[in-house]
VEXVO-570314 format. One record per atom (N, C-alpha, C): x, y, z; residue in three letters; residue number from 1. Coordinates in pm, 1 decimal. Layout:
N
<atom u="X" v="Y" w="Z" r="Ala" k="NUM"/>
...
// end
This chain:
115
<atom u="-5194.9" v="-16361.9" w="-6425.6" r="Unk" k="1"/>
<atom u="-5092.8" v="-16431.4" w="-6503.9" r="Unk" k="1"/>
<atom u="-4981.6" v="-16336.6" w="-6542.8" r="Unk" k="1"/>
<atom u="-4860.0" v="-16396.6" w="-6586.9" r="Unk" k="2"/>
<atom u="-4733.1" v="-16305.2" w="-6607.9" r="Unk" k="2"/>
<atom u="-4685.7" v="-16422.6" w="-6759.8" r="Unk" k="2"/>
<atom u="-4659.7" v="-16309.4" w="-6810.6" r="Unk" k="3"/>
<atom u="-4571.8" v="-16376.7" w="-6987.7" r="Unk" k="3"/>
<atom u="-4504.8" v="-16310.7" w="-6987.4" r="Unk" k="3"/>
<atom u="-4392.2" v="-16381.2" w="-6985.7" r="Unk" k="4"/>
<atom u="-4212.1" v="-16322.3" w="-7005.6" r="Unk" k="4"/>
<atom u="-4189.5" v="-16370.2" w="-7135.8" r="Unk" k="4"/>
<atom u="-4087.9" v="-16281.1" w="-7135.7" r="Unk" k="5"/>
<atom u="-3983.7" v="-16287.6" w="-7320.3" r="Unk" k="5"/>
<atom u="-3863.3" v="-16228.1" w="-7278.0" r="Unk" k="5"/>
<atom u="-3738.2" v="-16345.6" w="-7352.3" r="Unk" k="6"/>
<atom u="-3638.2" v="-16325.3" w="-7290.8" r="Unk" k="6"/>
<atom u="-3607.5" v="-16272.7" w="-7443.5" r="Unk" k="6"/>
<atom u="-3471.6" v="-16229.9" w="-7413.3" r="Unk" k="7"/>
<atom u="-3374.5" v="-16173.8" w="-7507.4" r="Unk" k="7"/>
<atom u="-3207.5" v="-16165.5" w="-7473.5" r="Unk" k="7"/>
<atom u="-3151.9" v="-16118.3" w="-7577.2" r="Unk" k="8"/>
<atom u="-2993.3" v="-16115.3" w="-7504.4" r="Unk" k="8"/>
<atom u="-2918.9" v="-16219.6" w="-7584.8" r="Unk" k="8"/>
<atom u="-2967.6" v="-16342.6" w="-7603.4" r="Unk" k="9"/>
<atom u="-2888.4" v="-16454.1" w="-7623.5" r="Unk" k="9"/>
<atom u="-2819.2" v="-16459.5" w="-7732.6" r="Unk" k="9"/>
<atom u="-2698.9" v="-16526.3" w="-7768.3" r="Unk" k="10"/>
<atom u="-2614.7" v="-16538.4" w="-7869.0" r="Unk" k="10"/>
<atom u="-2527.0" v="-16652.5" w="-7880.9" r="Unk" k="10"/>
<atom u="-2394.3" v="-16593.0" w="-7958.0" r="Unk" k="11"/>
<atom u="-2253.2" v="-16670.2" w="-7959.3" r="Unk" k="11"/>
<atom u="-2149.3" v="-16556.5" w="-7892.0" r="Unk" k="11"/>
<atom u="-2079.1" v="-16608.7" w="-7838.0" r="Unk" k="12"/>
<atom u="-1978.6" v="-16524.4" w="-7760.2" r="Unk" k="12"/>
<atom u="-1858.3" v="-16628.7" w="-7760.0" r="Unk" k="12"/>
<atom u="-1754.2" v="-16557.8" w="-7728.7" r="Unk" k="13"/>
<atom u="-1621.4" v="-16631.7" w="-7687.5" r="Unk" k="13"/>
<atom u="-1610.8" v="-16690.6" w="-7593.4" r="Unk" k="13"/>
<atom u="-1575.2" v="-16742.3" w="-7464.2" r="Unk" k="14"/>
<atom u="-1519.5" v="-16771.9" w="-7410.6" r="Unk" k="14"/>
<atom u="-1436.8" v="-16650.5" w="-7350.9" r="Unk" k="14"/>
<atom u="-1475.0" v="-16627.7" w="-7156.9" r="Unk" k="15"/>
<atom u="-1407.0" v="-16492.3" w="-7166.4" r="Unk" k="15"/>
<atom u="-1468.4" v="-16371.7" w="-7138.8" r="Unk" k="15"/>
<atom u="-1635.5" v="-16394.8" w="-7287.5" r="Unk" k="16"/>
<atom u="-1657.0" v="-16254.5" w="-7301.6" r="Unk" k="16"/>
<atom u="-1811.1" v="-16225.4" w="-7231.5" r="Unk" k="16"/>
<atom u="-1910.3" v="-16135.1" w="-7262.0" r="Unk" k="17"/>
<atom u="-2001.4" v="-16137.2" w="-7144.0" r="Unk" k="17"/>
<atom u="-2113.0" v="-16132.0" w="-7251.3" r="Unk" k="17"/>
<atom u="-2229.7" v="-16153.7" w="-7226.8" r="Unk" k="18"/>
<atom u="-2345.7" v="-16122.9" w="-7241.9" r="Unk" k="18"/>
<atom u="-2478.1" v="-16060.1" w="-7145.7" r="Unk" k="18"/>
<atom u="-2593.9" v="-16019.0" w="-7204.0" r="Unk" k="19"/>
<atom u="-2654.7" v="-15935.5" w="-7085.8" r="Unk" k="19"/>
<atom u="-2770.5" v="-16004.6" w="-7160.6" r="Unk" k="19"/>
<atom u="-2842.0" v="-16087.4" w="-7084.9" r="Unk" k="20"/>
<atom u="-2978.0" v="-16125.3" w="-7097.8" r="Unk" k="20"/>
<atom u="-3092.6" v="-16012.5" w="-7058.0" r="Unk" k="20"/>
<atom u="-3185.4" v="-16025.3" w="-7132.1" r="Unk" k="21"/>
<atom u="-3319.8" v="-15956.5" w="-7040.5" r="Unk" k="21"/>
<atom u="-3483.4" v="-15986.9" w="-7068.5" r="Unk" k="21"/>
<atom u="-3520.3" v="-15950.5" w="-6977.4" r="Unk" k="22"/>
<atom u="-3639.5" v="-16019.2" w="-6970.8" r="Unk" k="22"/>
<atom u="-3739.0" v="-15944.8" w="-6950.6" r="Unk" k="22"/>
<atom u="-3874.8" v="-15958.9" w="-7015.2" r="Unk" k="23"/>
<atom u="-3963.1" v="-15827.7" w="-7044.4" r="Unk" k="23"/>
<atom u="-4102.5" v="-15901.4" w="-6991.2" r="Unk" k="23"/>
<atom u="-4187.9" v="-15859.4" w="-6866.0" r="Unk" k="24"/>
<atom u="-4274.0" v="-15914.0" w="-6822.1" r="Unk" k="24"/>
<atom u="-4418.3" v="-15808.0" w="-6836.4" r="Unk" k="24"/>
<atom u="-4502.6" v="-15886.2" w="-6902.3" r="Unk" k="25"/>
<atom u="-4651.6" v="-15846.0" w="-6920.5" r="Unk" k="25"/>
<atom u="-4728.8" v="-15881.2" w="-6826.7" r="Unk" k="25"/>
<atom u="-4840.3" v="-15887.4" w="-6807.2" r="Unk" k="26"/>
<atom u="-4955.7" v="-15903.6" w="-6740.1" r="Unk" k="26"/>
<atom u="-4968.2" v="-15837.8" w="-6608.9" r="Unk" k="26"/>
<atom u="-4974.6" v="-15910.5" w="-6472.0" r="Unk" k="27"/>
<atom u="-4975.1" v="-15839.1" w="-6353.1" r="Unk" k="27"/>
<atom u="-4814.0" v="-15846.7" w="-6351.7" r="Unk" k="27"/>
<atom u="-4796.9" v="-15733.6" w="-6229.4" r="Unk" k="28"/>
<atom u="-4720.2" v="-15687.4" w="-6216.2" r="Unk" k="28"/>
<atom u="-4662.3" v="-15765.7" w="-6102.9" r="Unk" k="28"/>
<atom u="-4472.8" v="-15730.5" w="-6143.5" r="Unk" k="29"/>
<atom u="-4373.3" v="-15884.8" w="-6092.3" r="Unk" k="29"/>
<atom u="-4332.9" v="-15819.3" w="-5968.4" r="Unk" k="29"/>
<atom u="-4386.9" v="-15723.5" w="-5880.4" r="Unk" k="30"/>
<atom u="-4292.8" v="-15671.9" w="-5766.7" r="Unk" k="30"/>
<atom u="-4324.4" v="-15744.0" w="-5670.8" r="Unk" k="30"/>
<atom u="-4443.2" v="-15845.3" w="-5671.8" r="Unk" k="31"/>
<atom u="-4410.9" v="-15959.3" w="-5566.0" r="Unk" k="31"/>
<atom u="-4405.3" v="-16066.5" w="-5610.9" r="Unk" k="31"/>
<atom u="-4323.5" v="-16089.7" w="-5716.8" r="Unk" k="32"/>
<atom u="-4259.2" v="-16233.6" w="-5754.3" r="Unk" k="32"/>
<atom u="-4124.5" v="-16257.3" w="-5709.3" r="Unk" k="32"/>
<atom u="-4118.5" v="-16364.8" w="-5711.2" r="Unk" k="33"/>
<atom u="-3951.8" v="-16442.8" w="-5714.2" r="Unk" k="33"/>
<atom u="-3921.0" v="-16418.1" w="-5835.8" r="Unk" k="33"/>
<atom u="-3821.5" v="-16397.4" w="-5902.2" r="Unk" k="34"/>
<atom u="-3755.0" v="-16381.2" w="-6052.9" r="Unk" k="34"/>
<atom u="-3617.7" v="-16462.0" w="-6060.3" r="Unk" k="34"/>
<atom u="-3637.6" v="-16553.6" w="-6124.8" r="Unk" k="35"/>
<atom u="-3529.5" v="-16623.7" w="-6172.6" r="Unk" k="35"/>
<atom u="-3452.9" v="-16679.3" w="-6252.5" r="Unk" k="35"/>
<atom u="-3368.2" v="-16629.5" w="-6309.9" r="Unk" k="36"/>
<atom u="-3312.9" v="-16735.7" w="-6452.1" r="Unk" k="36"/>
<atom u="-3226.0" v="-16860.4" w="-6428.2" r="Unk" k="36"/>
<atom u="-3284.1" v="-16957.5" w="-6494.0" r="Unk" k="37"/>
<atom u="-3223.2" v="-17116.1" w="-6505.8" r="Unk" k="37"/>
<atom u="-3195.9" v="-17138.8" w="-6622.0" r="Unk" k="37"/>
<atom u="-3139.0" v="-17264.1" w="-6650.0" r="Unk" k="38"/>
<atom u="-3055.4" v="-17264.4" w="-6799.3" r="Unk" k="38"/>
<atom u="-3048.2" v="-17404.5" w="-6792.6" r="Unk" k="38"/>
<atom u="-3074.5" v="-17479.1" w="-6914.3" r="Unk" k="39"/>
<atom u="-3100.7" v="-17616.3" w="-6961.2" r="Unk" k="39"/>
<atom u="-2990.6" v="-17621.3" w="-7059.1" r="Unk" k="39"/>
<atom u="-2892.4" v="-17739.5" w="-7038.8" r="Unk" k="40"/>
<atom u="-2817.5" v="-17801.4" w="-7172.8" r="Unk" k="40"/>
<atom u="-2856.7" v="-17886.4" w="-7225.9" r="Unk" k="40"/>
<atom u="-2834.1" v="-17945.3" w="-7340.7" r="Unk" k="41"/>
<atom u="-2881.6" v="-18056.1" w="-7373.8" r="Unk" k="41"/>
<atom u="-2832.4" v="-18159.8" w="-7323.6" r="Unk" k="41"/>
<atom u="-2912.6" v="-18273.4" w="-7275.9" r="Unk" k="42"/>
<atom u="-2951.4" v="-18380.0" w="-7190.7" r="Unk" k="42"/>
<atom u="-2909.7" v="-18353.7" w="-6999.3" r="Unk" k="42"/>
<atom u="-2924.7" v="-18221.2" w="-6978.7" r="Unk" k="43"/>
<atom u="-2917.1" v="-18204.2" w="-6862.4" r="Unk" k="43"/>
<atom u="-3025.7" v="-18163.2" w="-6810.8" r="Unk" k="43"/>
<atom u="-3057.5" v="-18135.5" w="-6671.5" r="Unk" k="44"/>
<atom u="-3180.1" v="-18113.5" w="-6572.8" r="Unk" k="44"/>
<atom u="-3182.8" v="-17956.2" w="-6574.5" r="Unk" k="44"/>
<atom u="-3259.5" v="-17864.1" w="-6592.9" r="Unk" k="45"/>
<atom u="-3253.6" v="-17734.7" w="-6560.2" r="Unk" k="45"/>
<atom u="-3264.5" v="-17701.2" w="-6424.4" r="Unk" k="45"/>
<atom u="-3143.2" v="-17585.9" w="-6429.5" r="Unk" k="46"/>
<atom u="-3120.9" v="-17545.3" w="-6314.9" r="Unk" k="46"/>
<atom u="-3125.3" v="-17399.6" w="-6311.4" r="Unk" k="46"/>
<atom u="-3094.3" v="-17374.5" w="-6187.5" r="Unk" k="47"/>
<atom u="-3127.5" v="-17201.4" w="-6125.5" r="Unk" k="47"/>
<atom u="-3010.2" v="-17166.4" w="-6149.5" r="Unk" k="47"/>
<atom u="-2968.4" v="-17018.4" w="-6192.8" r="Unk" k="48"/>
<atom u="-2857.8" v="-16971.5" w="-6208.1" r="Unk" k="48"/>
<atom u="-2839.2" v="-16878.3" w="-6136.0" r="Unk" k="48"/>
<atom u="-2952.3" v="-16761.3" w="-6140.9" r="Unk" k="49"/>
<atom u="-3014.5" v="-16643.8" w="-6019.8" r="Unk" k="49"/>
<atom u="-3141.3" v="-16631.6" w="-5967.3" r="Unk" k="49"/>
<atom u="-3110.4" v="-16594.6" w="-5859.6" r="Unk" k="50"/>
<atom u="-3293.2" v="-16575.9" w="-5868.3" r="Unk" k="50"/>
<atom u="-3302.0" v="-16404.5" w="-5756.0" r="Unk" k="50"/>
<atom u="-3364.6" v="-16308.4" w="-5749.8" r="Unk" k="51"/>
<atom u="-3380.9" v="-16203.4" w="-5690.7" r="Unk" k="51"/>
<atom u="-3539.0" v="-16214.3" w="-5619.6" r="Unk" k="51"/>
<atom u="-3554.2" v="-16157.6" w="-5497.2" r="Unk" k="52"/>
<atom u="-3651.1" v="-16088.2" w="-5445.0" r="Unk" k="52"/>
<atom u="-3740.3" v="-15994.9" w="-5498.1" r="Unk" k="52"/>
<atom u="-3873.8" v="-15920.2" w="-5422.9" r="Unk" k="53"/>
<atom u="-3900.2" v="-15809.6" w="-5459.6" r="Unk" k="53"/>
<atom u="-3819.6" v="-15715.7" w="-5416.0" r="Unk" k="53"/>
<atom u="-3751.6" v="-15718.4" w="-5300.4" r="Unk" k="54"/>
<atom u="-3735.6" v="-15673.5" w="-5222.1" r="Unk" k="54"/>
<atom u="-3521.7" v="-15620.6" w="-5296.8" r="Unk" k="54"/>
<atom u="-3503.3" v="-15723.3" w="-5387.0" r="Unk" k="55"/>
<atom u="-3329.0" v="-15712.5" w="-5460.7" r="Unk" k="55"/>
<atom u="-3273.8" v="-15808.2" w="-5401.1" r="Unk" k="55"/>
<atom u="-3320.0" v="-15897.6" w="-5280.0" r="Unk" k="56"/>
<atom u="-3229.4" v="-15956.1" w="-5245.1" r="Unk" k="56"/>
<atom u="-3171.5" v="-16074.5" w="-5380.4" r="Unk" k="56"/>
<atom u="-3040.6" v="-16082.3" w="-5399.6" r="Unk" k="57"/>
<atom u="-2981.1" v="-16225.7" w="-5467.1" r="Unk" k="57"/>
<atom u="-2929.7" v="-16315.1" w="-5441.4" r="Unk" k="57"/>
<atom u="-2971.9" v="-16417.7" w="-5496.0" r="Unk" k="58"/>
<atom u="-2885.5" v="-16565.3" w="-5462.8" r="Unk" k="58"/>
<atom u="-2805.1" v="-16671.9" w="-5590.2" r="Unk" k="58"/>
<atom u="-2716.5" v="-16688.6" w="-5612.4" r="Unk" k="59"/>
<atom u="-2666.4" v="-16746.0" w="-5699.9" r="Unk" k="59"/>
<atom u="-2602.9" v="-16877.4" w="-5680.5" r="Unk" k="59"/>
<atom u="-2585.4" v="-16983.9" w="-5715.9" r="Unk" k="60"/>
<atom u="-2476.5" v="-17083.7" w="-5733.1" r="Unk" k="60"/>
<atom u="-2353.3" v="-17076.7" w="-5720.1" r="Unk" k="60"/>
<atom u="-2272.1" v="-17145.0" w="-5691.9" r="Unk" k="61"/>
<atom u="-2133.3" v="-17136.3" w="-5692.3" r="Unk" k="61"/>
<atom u="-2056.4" v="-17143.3" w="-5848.3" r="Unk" k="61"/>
<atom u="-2170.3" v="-17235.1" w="-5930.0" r="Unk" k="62"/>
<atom u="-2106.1" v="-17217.4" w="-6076.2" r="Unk" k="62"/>
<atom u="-2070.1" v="-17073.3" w="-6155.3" r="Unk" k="62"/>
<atom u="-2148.4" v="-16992.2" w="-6084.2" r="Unk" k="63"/>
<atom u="-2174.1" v="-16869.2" w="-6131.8" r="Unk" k="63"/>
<atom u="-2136.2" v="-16750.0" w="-6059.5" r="Unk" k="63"/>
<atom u="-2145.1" v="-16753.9" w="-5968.3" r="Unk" k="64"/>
<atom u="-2111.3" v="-16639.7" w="-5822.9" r="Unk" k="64"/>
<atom u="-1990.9" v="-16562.4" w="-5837.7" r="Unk" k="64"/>
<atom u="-1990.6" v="-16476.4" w="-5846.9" r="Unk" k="65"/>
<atom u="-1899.8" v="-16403.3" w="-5889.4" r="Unk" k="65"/>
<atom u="-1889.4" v="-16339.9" w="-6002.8" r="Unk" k="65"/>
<atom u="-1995.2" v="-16401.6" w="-6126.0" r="Unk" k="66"/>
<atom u="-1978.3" v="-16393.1" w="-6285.0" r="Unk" k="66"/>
<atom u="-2104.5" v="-16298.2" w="-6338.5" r="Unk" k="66"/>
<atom u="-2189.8" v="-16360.7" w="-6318.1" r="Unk" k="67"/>
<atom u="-2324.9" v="-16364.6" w="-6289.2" r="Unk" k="67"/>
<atom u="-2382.6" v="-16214.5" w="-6202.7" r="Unk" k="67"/>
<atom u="-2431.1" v="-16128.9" w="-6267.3" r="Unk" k="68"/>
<atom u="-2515.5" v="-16064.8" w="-6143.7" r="Unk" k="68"/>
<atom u="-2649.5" v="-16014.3" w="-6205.8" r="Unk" k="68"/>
<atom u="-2803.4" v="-16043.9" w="-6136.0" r="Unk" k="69"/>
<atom u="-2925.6" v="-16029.2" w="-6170.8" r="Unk" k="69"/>
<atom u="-2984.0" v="-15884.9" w="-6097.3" r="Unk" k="69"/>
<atom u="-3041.4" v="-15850.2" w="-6213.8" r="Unk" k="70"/>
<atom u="-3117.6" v="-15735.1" w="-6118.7" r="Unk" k="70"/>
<atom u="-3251.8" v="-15708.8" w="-6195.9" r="Unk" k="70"/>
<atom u="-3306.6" v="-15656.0" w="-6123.4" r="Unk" k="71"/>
<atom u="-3466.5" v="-15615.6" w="-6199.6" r="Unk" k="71"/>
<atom u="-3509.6" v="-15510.1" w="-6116.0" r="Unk" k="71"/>
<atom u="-3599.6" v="-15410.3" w="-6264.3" r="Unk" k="72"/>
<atom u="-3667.7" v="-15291.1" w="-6232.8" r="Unk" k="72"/>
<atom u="-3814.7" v="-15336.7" w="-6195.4" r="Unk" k="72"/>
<atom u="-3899.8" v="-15312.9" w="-6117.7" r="Unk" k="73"/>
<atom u="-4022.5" v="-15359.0" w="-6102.0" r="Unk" k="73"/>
<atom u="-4113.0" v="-15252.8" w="-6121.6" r="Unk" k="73"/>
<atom u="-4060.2" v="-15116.3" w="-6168.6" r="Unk" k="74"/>
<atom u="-4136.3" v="-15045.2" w="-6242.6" r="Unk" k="74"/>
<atom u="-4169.1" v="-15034.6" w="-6371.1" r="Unk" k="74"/>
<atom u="-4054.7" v="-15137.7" w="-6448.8" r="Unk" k="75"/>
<atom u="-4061.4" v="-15118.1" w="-6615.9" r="Unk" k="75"/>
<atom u="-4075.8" v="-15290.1" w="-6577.5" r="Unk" k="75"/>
<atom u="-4108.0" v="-15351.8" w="-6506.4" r="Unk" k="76"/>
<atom u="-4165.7" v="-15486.6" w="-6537.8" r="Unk" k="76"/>
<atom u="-4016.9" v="-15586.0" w="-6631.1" r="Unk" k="76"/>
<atom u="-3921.4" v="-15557.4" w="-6549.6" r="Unk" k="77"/>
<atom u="-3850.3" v="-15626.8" w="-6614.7" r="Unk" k="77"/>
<atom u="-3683.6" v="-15689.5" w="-6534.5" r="Unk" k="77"/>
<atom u="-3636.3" v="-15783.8" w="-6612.4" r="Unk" k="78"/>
<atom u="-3526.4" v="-15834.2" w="-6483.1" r="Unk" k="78"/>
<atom u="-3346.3" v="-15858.9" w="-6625.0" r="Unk" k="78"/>
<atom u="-3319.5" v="-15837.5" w="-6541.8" r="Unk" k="79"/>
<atom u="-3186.5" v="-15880.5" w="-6626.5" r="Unk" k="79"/>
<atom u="-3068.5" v="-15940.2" w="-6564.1" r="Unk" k="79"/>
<atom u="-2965.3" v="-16046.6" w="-6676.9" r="Unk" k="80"/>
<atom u="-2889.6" v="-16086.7" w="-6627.6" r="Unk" k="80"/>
<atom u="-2764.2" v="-16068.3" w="-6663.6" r="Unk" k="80"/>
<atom u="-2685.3" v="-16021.4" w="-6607.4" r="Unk" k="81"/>
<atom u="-2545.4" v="-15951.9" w="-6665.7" r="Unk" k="81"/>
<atom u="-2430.4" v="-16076.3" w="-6641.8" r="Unk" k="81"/>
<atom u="-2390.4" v="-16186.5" w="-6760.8" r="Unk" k="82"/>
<atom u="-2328.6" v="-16241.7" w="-6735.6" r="Unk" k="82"/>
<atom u="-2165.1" v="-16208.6" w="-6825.7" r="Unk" k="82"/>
<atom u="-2051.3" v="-16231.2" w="-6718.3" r="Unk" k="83"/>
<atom u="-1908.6" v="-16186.8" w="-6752.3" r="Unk" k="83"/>
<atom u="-1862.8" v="-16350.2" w="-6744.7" r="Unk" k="83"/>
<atom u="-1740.6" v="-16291.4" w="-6773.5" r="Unk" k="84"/>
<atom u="-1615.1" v="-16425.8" w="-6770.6" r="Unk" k="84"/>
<atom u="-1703.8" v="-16565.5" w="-6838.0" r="Unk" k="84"/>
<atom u="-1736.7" v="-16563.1" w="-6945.5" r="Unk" k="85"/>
<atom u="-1797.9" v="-16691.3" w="-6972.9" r="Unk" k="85"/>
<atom u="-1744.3" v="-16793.5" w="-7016.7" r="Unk" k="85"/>
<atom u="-1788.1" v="-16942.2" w="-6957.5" r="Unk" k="86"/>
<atom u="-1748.4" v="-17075.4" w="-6997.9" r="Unk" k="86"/>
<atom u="-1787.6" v="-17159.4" w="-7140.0" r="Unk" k="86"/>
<atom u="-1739.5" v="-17203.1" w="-7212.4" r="Unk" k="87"/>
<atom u="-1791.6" v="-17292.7" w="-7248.3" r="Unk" k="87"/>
<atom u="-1884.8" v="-17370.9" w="-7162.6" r="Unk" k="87"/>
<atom u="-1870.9" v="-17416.0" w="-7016.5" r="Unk" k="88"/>
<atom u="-1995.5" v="-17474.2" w="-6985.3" r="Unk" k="88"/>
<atom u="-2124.3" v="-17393.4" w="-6932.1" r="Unk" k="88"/>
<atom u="-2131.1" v="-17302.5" w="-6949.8" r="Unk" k="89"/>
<atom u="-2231.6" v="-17173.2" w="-6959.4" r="Unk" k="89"/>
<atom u="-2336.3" v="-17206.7" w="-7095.3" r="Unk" k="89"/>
<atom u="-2277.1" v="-17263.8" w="-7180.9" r="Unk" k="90"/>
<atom u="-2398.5" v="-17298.1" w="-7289.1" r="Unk" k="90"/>
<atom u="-2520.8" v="-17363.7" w="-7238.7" r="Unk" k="90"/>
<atom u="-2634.7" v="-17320.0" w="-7261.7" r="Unk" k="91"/>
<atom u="-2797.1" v="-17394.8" w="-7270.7" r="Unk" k="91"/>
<atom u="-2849.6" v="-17283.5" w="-7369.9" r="Unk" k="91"/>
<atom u="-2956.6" v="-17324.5" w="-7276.5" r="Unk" k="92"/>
<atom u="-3113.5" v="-17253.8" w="-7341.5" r="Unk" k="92"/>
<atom u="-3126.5" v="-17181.9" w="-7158.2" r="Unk" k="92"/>
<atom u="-3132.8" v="-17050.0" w="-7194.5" r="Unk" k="93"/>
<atom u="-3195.6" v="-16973.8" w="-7037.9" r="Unk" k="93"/>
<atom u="-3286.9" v="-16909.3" w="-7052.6" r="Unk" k="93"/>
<atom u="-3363.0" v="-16931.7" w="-6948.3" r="Unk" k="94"/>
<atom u="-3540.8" v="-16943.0" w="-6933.8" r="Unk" k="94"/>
<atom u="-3559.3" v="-16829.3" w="-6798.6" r="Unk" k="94"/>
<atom u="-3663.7" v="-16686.2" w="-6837.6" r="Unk" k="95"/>
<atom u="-3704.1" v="-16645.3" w="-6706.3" r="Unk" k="95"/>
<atom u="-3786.5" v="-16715.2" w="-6606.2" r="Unk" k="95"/>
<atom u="-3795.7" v="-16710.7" w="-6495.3" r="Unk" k="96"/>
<atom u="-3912.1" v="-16722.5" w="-6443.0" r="Unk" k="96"/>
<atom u="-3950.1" v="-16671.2" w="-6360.1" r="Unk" k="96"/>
<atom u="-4095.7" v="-16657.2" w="-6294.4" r="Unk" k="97"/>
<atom u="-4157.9" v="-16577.6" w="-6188.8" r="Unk" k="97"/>
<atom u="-4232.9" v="-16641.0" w="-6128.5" r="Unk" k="97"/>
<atom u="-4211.5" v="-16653.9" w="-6019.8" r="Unk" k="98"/>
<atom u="-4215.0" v="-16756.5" w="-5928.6" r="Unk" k="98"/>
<atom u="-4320.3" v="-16695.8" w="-5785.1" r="Unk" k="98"/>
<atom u="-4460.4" v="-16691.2" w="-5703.7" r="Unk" k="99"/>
<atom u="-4501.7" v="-16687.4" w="-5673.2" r="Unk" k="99"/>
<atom u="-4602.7" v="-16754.0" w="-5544.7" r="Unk" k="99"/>
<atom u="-4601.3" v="-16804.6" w="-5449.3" r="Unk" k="100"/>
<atom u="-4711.8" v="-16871.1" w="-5392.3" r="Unk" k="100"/>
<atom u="-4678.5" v="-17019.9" w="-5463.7" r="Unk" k="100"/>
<atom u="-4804.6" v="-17074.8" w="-5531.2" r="Unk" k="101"/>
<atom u="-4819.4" v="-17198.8" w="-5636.1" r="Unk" k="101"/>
<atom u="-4786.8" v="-17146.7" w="-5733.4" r="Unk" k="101"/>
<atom u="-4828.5" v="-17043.0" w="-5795.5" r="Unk" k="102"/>
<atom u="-4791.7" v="-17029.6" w="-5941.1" r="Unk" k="102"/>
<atom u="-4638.5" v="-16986.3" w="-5986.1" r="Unk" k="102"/>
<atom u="-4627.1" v="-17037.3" w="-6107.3" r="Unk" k="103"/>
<atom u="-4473.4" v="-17002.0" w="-6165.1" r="Unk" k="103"/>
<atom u="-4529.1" v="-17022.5" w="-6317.0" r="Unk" k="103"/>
<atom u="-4395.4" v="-16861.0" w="-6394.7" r="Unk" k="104"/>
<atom u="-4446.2" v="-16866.0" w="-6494.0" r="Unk" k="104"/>
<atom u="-4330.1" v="-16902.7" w="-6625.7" r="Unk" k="104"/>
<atom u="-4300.6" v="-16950.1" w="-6704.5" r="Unk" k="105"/>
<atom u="-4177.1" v="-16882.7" w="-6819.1" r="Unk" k="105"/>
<atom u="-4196.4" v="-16842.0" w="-6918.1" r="Unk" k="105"/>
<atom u="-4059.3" v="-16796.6" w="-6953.6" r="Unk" k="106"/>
<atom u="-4041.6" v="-16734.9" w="-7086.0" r="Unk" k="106"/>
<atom u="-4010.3" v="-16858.0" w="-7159.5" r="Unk" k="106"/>
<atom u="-3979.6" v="-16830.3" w="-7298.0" r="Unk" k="107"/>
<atom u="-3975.4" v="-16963.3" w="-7404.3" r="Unk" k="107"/>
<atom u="-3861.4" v="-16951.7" w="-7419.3" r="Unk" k="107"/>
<atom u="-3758.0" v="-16883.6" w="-7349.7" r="Unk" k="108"/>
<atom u="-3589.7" v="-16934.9" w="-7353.0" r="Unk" k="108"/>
<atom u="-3538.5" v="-16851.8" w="-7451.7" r="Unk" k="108"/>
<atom u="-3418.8" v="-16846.0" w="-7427.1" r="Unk" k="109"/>
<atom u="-3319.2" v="-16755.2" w="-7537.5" r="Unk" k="109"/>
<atom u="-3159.0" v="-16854.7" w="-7559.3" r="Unk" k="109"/>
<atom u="-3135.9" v="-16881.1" w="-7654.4" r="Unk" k="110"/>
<atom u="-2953.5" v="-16959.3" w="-7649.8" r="Unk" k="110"/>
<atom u="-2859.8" v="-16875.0" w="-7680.1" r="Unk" k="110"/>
<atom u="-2795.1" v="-16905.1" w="-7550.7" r="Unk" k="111"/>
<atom u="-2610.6" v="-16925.4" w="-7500.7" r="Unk" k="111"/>
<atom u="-2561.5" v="-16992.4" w="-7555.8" r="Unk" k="111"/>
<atom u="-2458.9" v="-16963.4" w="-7620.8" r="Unk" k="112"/>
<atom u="-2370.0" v="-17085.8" w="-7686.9" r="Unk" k="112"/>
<atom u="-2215.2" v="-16982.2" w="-7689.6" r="Unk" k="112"/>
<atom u="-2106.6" v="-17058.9" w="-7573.0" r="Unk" k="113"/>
<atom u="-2002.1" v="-17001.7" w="-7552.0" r="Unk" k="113"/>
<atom u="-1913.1" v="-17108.2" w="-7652.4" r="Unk" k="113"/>
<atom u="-1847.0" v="-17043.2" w="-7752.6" r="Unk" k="114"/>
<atom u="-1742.4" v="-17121.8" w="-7808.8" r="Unk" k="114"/>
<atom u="-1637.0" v="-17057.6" w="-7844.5" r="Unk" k="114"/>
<atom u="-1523.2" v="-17069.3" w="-7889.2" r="Unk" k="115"/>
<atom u="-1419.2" v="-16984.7" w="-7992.4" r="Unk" k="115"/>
<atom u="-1459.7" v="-17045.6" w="-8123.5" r="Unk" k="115"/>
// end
């Protein structure tokens, strides 16, 4: 099993950046999928990044360019360096580690971009 805990989250401007991160216990994530998704209220959660063991990344077009994920798989941990932020960038963003069948999360951290 893997238990993540996110961190990072806040209020920011519009504009300005935040750096999420994510701190993983149990077995070890160097052959997981790692991904952060982000829930608004009354919307469907979605993927924002997700990385390899291996570093490869993949992002959305909402985000691509803004957005960049990386993770150490020696300190068991992944982060998300987000710039230029939207107002529609607000949710709740959730790690996850993603495996075979199993997938695990964190209990979310809030984004909330406003002036």
């Amino acid at each position: 099993q893997v238990q993540l805990v996110e961190s990072g989250g806040g209020l920011v401007q519009p504009g300005g950046s935040l750096r999420l991160s994510c701190v993983a216990s149990g077995n070890s994530i160097s052959n997981y999928v790692m991904g952060w998704y982000r829930q608004a209220p009354g919307k469907l959660r979605e993927l924002v990044a997700s990385i390899t063991g291996g570093g490869s990344t993949n992002y959305p077009d909402s985000v691509r360019g803004r957005f960049i994920m990386t993770r150490d798989n020696a300190k068991g941990t992944v982060a998300l360096q987000m710039n230029s932020l939207k107002p529609e960038d607000t949710a709740v963003y959730y790690c996850n580690a993603k495996r075979s069948v199993w997938a695990y999360w964190g209990q979310g951290t809030q984004v909330t971009v406003s002036s």
